[in-house]
C-alpha atoms as an extended CHARMM CRD file, in Angstrom:
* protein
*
       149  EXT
         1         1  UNK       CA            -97.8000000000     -155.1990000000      191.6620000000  PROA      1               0.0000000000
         2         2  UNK       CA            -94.6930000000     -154.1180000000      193.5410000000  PROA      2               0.0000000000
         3         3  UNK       CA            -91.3220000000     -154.5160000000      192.6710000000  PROA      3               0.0000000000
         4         4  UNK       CA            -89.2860000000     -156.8360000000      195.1970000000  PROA      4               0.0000000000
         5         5  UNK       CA            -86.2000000000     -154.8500000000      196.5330000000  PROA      5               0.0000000000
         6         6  UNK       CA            -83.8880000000     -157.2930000000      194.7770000000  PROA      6               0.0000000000
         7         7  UNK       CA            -84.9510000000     -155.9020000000      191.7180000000  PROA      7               0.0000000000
         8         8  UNK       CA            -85.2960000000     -152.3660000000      192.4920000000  PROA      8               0.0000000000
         9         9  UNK       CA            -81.6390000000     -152.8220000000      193.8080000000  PROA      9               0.0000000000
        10        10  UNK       CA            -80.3030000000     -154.6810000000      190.2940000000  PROA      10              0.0000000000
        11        11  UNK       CA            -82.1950000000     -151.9750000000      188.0440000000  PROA      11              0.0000000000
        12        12  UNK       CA            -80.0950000000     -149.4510000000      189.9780000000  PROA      12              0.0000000000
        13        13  UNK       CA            -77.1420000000     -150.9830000000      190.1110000000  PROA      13              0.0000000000
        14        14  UNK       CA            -77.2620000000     -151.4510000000      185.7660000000  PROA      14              0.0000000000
        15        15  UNK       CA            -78.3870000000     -147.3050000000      185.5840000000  PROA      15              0.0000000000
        16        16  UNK       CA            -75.6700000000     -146.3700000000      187.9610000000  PROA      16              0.0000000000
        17        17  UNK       CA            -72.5040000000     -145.3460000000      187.1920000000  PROA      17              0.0000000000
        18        18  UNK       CA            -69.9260000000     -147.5130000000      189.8040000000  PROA      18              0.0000000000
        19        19  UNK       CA            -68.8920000000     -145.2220000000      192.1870000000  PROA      19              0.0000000000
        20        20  UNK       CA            -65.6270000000     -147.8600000000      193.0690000000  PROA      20              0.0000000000
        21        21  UNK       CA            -64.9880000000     -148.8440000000      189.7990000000  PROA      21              0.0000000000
        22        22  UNK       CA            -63.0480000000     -145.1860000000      188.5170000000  PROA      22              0.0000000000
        23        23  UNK       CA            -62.5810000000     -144.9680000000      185.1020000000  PROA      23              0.0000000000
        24        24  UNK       CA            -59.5370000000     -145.2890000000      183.1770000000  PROA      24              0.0000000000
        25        25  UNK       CA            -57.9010000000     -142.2750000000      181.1290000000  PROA      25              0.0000000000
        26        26  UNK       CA            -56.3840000000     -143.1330000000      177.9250000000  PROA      26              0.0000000000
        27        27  UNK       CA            -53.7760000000     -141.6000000000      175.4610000000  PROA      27              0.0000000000
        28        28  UNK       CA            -55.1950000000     -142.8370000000      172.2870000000  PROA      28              0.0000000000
        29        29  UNK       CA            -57.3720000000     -141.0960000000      169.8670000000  PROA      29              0.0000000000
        30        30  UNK       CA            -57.6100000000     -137.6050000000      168.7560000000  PROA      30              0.0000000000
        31        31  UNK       CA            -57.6710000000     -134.5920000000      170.9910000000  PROA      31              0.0000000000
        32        32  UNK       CA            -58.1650000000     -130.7980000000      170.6710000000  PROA      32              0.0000000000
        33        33  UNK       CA            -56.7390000000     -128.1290000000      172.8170000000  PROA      33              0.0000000000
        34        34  UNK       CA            -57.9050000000     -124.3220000000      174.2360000000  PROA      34              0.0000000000
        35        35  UNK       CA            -56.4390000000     -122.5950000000      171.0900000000  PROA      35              0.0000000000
        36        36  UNK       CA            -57.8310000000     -125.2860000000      168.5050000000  PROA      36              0.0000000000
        37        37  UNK       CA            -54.7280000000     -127.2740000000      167.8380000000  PROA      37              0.0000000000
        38        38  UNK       CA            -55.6610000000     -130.9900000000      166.7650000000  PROA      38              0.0000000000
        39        39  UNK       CA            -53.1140000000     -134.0580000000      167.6920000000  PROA      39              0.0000000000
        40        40  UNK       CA            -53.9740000000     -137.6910000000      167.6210000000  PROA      40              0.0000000000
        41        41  UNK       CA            -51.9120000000     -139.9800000000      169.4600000000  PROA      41              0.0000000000
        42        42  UNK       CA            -51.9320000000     -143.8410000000      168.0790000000  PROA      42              0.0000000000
        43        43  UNK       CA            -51.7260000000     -146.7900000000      170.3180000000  PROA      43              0.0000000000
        44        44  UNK       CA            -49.5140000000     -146.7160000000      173.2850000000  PROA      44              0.0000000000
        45        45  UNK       CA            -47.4300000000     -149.9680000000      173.4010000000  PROA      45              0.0000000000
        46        46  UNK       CA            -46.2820000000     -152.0200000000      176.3990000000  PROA      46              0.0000000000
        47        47  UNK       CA            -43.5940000000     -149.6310000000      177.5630000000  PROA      47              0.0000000000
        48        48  UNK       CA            -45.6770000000     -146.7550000000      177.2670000000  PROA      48              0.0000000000
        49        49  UNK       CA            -44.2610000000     -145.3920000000      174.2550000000  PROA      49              0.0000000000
        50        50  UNK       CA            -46.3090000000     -143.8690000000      171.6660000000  PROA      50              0.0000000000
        51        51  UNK       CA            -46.6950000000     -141.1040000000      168.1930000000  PROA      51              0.0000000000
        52        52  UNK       CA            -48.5740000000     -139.3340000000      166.6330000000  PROA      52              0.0000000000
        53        53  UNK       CA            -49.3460000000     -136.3180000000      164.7440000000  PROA      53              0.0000000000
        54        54  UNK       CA            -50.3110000000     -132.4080000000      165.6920000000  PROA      54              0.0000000000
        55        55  UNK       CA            -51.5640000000     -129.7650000000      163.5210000000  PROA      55              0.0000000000
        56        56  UNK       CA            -51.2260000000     -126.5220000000      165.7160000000  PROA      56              0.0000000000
        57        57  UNK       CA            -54.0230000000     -123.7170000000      165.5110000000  PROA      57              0.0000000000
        58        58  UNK       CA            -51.0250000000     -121.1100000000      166.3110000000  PROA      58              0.0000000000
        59        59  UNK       CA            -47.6780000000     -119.9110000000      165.0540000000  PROA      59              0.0000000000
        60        60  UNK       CA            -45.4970000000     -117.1610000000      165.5910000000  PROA      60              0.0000000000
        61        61  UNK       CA            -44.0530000000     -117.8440000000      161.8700000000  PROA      61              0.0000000000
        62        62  UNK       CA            -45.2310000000     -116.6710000000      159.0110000000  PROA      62              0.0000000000
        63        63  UNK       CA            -44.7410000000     -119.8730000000      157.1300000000  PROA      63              0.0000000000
        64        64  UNK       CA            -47.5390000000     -122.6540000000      156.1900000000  PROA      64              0.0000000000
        65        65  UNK       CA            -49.0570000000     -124.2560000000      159.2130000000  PROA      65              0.0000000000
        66        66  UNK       CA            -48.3900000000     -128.0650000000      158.3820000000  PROA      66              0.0000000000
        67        67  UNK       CA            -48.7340000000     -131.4650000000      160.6950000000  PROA      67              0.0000000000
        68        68  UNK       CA            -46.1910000000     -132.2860000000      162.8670000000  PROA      68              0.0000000000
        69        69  UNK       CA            -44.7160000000     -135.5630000000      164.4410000000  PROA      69              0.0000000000
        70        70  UNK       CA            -44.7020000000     -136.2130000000      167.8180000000  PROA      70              0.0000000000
        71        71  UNK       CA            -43.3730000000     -138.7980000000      170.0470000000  PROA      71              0.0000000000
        72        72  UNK       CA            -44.0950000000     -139.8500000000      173.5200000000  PROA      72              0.0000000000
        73        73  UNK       CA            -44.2460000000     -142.2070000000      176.8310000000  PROA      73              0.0000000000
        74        74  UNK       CA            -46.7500000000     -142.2120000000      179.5290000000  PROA      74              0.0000000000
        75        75  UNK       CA            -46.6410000000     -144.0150000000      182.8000000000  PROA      75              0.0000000000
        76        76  UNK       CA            -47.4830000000     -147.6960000000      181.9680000000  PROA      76              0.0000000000
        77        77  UNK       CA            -48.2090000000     -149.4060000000      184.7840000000  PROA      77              0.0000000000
        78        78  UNK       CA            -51.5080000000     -150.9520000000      184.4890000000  PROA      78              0.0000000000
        79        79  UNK       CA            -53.3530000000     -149.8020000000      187.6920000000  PROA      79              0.0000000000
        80        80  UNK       CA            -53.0070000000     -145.9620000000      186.8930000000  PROA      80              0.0000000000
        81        81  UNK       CA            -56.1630000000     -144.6110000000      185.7760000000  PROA      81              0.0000000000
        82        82  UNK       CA            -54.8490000000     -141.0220000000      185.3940000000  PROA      82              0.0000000000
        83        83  UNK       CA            -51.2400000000     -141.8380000000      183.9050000000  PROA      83              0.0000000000
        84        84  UNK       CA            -48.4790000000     -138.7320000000      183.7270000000  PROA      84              0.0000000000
        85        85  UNK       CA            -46.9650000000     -138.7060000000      180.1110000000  PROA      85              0.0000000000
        86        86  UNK       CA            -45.0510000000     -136.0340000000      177.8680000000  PROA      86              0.0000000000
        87        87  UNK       CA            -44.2570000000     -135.6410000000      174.4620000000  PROA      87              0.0000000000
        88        88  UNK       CA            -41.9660000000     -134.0990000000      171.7200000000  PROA      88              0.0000000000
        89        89  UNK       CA            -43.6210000000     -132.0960000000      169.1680000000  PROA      89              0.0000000000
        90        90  UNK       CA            -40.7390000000     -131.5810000000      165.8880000000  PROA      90              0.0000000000
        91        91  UNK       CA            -42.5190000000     -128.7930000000      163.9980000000  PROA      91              0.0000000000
        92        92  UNK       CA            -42.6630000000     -129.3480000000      160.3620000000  PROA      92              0.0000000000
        93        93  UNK       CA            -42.6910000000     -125.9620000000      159.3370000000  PROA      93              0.0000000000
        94        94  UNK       CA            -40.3680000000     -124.1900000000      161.4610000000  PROA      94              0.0000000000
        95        95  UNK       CA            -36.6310000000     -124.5630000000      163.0800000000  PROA      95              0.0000000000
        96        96  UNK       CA            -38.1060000000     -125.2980000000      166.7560000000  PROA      96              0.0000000000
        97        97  UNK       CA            -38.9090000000     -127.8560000000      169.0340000000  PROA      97              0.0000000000
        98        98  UNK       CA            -42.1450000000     -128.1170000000      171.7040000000  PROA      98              0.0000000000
        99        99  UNK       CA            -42.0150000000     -130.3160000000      174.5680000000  PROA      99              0.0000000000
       100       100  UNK       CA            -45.2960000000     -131.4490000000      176.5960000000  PROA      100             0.0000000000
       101       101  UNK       CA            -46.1530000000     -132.9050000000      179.7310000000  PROA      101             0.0000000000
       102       102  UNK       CA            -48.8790000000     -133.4570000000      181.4010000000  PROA      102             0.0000000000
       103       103  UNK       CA            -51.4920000000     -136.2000000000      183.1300000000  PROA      103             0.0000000000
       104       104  UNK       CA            -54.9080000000     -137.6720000000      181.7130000000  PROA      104             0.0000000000
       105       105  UNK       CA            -58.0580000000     -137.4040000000      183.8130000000  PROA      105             0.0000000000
       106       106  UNK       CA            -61.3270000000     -138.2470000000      183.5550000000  PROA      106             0.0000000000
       107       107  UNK       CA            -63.9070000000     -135.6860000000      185.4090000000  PROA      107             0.0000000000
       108       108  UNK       CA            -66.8690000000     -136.2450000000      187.2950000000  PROA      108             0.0000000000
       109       109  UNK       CA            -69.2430000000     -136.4560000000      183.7640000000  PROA      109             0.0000000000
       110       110  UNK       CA            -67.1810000000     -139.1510000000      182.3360000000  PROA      110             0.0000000000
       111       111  UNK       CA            -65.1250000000     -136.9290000000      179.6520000000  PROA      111             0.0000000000
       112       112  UNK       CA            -61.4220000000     -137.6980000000      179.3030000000  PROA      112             0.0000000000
       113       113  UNK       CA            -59.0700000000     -134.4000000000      179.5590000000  PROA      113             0.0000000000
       114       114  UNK       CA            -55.3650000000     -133.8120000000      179.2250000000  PROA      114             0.0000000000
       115       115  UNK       CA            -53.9410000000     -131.1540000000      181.1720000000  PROA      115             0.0000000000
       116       116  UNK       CA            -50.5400000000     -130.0000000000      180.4210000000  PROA      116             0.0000000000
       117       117  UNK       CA            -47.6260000000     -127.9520000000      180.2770000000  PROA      117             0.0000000000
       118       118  UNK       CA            -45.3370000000     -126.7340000000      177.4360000000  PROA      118             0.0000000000
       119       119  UNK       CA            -42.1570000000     -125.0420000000      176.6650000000  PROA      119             0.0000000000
       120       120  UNK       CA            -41.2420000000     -124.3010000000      172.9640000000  PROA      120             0.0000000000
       121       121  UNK       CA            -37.6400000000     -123.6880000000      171.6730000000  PROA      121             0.0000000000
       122       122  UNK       CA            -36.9620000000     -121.9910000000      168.6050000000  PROA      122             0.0000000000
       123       123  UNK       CA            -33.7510000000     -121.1830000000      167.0490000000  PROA      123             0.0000000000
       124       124  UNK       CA            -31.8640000000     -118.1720000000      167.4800000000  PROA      124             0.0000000000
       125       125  UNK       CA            -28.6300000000     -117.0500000000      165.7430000000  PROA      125             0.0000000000
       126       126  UNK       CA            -26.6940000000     -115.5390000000      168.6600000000  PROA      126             0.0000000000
       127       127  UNK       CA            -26.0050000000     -116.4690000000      172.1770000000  PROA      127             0.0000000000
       128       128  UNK       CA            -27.1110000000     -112.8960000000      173.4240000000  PROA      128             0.0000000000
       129       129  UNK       CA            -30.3300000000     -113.9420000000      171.6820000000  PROA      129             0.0000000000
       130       130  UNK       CA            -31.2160000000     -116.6840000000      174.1890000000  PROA      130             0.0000000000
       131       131  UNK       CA            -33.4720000000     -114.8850000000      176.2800000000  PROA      131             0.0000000000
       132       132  UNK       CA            -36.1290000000     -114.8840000000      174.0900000000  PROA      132             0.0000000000
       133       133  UNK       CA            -35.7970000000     -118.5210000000      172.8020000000  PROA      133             0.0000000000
       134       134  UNK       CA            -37.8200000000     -120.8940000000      175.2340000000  PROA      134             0.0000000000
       135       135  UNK       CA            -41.6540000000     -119.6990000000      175.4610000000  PROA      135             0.0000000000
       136       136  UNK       CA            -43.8720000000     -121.6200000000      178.1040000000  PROA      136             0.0000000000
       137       137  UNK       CA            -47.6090000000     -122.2580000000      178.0510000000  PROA      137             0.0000000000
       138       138  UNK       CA            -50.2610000000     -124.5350000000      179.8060000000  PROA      138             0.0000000000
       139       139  UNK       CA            -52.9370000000     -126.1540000000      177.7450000000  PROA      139             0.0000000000
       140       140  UNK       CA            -56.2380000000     -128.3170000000      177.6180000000  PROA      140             0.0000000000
       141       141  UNK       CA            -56.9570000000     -131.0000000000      175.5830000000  PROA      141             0.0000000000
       142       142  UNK       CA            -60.6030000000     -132.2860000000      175.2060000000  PROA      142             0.0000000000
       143       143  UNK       CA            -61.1520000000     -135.6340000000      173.7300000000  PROA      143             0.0000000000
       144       144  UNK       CA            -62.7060000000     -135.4990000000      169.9700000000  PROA      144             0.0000000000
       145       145  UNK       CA            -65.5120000000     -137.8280000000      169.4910000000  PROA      145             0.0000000000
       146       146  UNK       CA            -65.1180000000     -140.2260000000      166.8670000000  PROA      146             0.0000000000
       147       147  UNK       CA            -65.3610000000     -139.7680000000      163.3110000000  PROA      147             0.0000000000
       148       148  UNK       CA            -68.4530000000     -142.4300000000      161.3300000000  PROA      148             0.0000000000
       149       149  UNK       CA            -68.1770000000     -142.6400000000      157.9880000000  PROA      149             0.0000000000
């Protein structure tokens, strides 16, 4: 028996991923970065504003790592499938301030990635001390997968 070319052509079309249909990147959900850092973003609402938490794999303090607030906006508009955002991490555990940005892709095997840039400001006490307050840094985030329990 042979398969009519109607068929043949629907079985592909179900097995194949759409090659015009690009798939969208999206904020929400948990992430992990090139240094092990962990931040979850919750839902982002109709003007693209969103929070969320981040529990950093690095410090240069000596004090107790703990999670951190964040706060962010992304591009909203509904047709962008790779949408630009950024985001204001407060640290919890130290006197200084990290600011992202950065856009959401998906690559060619279907994973969602967020590439992005950073500067970090920490405090010092004296003006002639502001050389060495703003740090800079790129970073990758790889989407977690879901957590069943």
């Amino acid at each position: 028996m042979q398969a009519s070319p109607v068929l043949l052509a629907l079985a592909l079309a179900l097995v194949t991923p759409s090659l015009s249909a690009e798939r969208k990147c999206v904020l929400t959900g948990s992430w992990m970065n090139d240094l092990g850092s962990n931040m979850t973003i919750s839902t982002v609402n109709s003007r693209g504003e969103f929070s969320g938490s981040y529990l950093t794999a690095v410090t240069a303090t000596n004090n107790k790592i703990k999670i951190s607030p964040l706060q962010g906006s992304q591009q909203y508009r509904n047709q962008l499938n790779h949408p630009t955002f950024g985001f204001t991490v407060n640290w919890s555990f130290s006197d200084s301030i990290t600011v992202f940005t950065g856009q959401c892709f998906v690559d060619k095997d279907g994973k969602e990635i967020l590439k992005t840039m950073w500067l970090l400001r920490g405090t010092v006490d004296e003006l002639d001390d502001d050389w060495k307050a703003t740090r800079v840094g790129v970073n990758t985030f790889i989407r977690l997968p879901l957590r069943r329990e």
